[in-house]
N, C-alpha and C positions, 0 to 999 in steps of 0.2 A: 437569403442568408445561407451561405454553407452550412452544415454541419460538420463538424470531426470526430472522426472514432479515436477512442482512447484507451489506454492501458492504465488501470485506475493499481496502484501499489500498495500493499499495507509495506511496512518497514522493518519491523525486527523479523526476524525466522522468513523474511523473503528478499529482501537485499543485504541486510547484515545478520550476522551469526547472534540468533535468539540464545543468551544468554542463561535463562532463567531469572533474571536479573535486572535492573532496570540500565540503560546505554547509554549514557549521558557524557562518556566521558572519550575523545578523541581515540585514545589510547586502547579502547574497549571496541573502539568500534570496527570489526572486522568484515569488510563484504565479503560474501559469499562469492563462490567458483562460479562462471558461467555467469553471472551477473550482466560484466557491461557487454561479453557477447550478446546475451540474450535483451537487451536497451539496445543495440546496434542494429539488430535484425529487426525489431518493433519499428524505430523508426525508420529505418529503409522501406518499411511497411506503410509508412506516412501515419503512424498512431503518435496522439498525444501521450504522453508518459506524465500520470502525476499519485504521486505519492501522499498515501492519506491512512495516517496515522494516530494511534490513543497514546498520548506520552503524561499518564497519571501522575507519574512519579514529581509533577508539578504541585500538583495540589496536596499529594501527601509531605511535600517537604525537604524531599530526598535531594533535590537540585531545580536548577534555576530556568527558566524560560531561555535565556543568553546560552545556555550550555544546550539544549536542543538546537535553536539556531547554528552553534558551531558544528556541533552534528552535522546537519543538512548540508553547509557550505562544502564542509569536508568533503559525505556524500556526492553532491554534486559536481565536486573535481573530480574528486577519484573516478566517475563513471565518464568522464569527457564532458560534461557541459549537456550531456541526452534528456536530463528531467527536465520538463516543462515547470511544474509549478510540484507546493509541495504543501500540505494542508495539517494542520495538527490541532489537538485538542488536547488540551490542559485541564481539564476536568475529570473530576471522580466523583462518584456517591456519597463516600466520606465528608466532602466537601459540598460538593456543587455538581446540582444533576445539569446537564447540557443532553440537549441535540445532538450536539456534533458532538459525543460518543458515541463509536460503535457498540453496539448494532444499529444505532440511528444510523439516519445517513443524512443529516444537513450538511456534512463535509464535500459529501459528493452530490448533493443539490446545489453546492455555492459555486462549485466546478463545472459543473452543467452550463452554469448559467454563464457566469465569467469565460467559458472557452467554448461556446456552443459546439456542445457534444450528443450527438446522435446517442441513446442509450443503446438500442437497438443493436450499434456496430458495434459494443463497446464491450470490454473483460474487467472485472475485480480480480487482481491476482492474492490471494492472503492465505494463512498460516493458519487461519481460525475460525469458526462457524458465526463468531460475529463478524467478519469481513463478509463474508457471504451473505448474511443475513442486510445488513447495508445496504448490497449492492442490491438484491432483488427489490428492496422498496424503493429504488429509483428505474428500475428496469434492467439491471446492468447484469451479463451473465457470469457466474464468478467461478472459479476454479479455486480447489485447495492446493497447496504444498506442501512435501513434507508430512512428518507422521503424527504431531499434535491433536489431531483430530480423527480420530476412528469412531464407529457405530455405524447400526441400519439405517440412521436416520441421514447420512450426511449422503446428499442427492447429486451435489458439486462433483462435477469430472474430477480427479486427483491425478497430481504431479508428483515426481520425486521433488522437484525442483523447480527455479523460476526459466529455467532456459528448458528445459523437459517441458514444461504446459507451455510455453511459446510454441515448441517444435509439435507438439501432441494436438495440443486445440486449435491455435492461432495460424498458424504460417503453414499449415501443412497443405 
């Protein structure tokens, strides 16, 4: 069996504009600059592209499972049809502890398995130290973006951006 290398995504504060806020709503959702350049050049690269997200604001209340899904759809047009698959977790503490919240990674264990992916060849791109932390307990090497995340401890290459760590780590 093949394996495929993949570009594993977190979602807000790396394909759309982290709000502070939670995104649930078409209107709010703004992708970032360099976006589908940087999904274009990925898969020219022949990477899987999948996006693997904490969308809490499920279990706290705020809005509906149906209003992430239109999210993604949206997503998914707006960048040309380039994501492969797209993974998310509706869980919080508050509510219900899961796996499949980062910093677990059963998100990107179910993806492994479902798209046989090489860990090995494979990048976490995220915004946050639990993306990173994910990706290492599957194998996967992760890069930060953006400035959300500073201190001694954070070991992850850093990007300004998601087409910046494509061009820096990935494709170079």
């Amino acid at each position: 069996m093949r394996l495929h290398k993949c570009i594993f995504l977190d979602r807000d504060g790396v394909l759309n504009r982290e709000r502070g806020d939670y995104t649930f709503k078409i209107n709010d959702f703004e992708i970032l600059d360099g976006v589908k350049e940087a999904l274009k050049i990925l898969k020219e690269s022949d990477y899987l592209l999948i996006v693997i997200t904490n969308q809490a604001g499920v279990a706290k209340g705020l809005y509906k499972e149906e209003d992430v899904l239109k999210c993604h759809t949206y997503l998914k047009v707006q960048t040309g049809g380039l994501i492969d698959d797209i993974y998310f977790c509706l869980h919080h503490p508050i509510s219900t502890e899961s796996l499949l919240r980062k910093p677990n990674s059963l998100m990107l264990e179910k993806a492994i398995a479902k798209w046989s992916i090489d860990p090995e060849h494979s990048f976490m791109i995220g915004d946050s130290l639990r993306d990173i932390q994910a990706a290492e307990k599957v194998g996967v090497r992760g890069i930060l973006v953006g400035d959300k995340e500073e201190g001694e401890n954070m070991t992850a290459p850093k990007a300004k951006n998601l087409l910046d760590a494509v061009n820096k780590f990935i494709v170079n």
